[in-house]
C-alpha positions in Angstrom: -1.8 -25.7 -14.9 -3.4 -25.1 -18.4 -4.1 -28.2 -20.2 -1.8 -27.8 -23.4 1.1 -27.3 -20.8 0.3 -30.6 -19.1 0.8 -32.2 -22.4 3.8 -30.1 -23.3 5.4 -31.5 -20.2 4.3 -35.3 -20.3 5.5 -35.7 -23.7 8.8 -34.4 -22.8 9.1 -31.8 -25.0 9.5 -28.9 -22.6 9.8 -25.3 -24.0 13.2 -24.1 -25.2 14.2 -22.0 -22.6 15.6 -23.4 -19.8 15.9 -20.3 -17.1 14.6 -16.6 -16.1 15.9 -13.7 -14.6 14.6 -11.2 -13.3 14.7 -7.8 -12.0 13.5 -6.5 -9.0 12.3 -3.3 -8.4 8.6 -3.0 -9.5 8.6 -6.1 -11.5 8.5 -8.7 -8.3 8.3 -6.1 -5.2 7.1 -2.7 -5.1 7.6 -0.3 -1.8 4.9 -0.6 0.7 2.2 1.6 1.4 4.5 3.6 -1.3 7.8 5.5 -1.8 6.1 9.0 -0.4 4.2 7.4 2.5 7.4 5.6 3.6 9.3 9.0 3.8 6.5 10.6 5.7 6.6 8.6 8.1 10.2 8.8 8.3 9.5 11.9 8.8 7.3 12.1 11.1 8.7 9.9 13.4 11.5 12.5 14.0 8.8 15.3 14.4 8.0 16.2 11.2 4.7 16.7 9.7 4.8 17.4 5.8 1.7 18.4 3.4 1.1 15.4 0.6 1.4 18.2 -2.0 4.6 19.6 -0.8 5.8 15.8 -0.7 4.9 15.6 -4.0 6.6 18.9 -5.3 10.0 17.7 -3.5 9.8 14.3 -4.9 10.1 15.6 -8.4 13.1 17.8 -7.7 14.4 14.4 -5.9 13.7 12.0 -8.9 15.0 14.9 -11.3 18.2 14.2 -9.5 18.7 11.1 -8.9 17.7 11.1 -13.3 20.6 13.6 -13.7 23.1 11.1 -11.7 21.9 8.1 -13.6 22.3 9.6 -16.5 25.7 10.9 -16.1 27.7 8.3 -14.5 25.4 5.2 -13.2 28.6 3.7 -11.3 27.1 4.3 -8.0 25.3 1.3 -8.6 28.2 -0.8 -8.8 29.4 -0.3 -5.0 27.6 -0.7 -1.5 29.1 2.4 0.2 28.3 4.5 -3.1 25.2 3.5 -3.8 23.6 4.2 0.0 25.7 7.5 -0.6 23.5 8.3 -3.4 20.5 6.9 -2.0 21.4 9.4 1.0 22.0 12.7 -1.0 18.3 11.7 -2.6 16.4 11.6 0.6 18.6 14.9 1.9 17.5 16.4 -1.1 13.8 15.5 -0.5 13.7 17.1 2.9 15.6 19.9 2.4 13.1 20.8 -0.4 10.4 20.3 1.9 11.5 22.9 4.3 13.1 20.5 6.9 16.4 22.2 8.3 17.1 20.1 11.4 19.8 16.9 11.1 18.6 15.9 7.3 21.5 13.5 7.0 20.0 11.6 10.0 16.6 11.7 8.7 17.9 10.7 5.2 20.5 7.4 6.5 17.1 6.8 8.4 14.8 6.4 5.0 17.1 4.4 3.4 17.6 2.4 6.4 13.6 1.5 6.8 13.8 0.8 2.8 16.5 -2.5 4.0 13.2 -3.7 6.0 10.8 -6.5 4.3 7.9 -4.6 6.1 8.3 -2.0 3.7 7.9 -3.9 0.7 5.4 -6.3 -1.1 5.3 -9.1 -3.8 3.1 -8.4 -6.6 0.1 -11.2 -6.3 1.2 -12.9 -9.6 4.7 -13.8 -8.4 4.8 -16.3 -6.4 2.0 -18.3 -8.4 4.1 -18.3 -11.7 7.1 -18.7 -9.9 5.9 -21.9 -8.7 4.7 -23.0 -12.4 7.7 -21.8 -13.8 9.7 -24.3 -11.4 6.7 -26.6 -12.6 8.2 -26.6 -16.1 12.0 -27.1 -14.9 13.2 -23.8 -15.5 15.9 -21.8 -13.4 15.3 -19.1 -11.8 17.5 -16.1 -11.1 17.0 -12.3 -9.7 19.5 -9.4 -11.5 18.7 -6.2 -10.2 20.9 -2.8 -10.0 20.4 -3.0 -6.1 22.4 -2.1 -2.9 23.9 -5.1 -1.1 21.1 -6.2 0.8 18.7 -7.9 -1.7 19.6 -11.4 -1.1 19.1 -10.7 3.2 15.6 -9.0 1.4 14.6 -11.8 -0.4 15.2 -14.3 2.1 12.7 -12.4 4.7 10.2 -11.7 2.0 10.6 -16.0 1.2 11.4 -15.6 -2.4 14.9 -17.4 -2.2 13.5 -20.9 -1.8 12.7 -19.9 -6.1 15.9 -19.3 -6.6 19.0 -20.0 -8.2 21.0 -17.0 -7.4 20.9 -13.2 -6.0 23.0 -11.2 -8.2 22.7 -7.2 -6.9 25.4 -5.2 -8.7 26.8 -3.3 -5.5 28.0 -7.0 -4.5 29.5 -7.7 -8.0 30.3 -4.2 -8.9 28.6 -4.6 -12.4 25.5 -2.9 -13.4 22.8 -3.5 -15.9 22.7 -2.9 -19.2 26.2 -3.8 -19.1 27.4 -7.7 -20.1 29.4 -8.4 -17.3 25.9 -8.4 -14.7 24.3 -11.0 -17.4 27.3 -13.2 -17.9 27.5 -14.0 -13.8 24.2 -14.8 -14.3 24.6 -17.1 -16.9 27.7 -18.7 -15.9 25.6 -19.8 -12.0 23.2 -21.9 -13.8 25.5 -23.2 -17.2 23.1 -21.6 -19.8 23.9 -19.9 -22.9 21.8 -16.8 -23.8 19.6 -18.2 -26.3 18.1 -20.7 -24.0 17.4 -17.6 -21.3 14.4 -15.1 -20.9 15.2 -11.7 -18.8 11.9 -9.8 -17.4 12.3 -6.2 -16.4 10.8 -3.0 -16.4 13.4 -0.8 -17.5 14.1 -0.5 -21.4 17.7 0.6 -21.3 18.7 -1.6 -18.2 16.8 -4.5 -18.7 16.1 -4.8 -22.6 19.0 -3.3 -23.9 21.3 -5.2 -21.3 19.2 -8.8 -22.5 19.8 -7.5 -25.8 23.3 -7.4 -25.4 24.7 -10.5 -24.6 21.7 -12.6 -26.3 19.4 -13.2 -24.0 15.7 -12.7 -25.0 14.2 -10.0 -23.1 11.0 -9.5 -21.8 9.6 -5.9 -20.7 7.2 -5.6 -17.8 4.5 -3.0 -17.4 2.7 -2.7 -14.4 1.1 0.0 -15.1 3.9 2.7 -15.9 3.6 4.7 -19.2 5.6 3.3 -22.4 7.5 5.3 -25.1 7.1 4.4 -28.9 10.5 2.8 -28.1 9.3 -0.2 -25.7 7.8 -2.2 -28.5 10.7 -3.9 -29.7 9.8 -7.4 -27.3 7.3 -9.1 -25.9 5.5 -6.7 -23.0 3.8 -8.1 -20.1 1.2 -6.3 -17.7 2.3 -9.3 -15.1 3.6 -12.8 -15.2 0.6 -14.7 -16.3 0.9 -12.9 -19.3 4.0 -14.9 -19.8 3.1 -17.7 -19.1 0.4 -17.6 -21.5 2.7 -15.9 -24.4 4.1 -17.5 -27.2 7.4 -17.9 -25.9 6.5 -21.3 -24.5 
């Protein structure tokens, strides 16, 4: 622990926030080896052998999809059976444009079925570190995510839940970030008001926009993605050192 925290903490006179949320979704896990490899081997396991570039080529008719439904009406995320629904047309998609013509609805509950698994995700090397300083400095700590129902079974294979306060994944609460509702359960399972409340995330309109919202400070996180002109109205992190270190404590 850095020396001026040590001091901070000993006098008593601990920062004024008092808890963090956080997304998911390539802000504490990303997919492992990665999204494409994952499907591949889907793939393959049912006989399938597809060419990288071809992958690739599918994937962005995939992602300009799943864009197009997200855009339109994002609801899906706010139900179990609607969600893997729309997690299932995306991977149909994907091998259908890939030139796969055998049971693609089998193949495609399969993906999203190895995507439940811990073994096919990782924790970013900075999270459990600042996780344990954060709980070093008394703060709460909470996980908001638009996520299908089985993030807090996720989290509690991947060892992450001993951190935390609460699971909130809007398929179980049928609320989705940006919208208040999401940020308000959160709230109201720890007794905080907003002000006193930091939300990391690396979606601008879901997570900083949604922070935004109800009053909660928000914090974007960049781990390497590309960031509009737009993203520059907070504080944005590379990881969560960067937090730690920032002038919000």
């Amino acid at each position: 622990m850095a020396k001026g925290r040590k001091r901070i903490i000993q006098e008593g006179v601990l920062m004024n926030y008092k808890a963090i949320f956080f997304d998911v979704g390539n802000t504490l896990l990303y997919p492992y080896p990665s999204v494409e490899k994952v499907c591949a081997e889907v793939m393959f396991r049912y006989g399938y052998s597809v060419d990288s570039g071809e992958l690739s080529k599918a994937f962005r008719v995939a992602d300009d999809y799943y864009l197009q439904r997200y855009e339109e009406d994002d609801s899906f995320w706010m139900d179990e059976d609607e969600a893997a629904s729309m997690w299932e047309d995306f991977y149909e998609l994907l091998l259908r444009e890939t030139g796969i013509d055998g049971d693609t609805r089998l193949i495609a509950r399969a993906i999203y079925d190895d995507f439940g698994k811990k073994d096919r995700w990782r924790i970013y090397s900075d999270v459990v570190p600042a996780f344990e300083r954060f709980k070093d400095f008394g703060l709460k700590l909470g996980l908001i995510s638009n996520w299908d129902g089985r993030l807090a079974a996720l989290c509690e294979e991947l060892d992450l839940i001993k951190y935390l306060e609460f699971v909130i994944s809007s398929a179980n609460v049928g609320s989705i970030k940006p919208h208040p509702k999401i940020f308000e359960l959160g709230l109201s399972k720890i007794g905080a008001s907003p002000e006193h409340v930091i939300h990391v995330g690396d979606h601008h309109y879901a997570d900083v926009m949604g922070a935004k919202g109800v009053g909660i400070t928000p914090v974007l996180i960049n781990r390497g993605s590309n960031l509009s002109s737009e993203d520059t109205d907070c504080l944005i992190i590379k990881d969560l050192f960067e937090l730690i270190d920032s002038d919000l404590f």
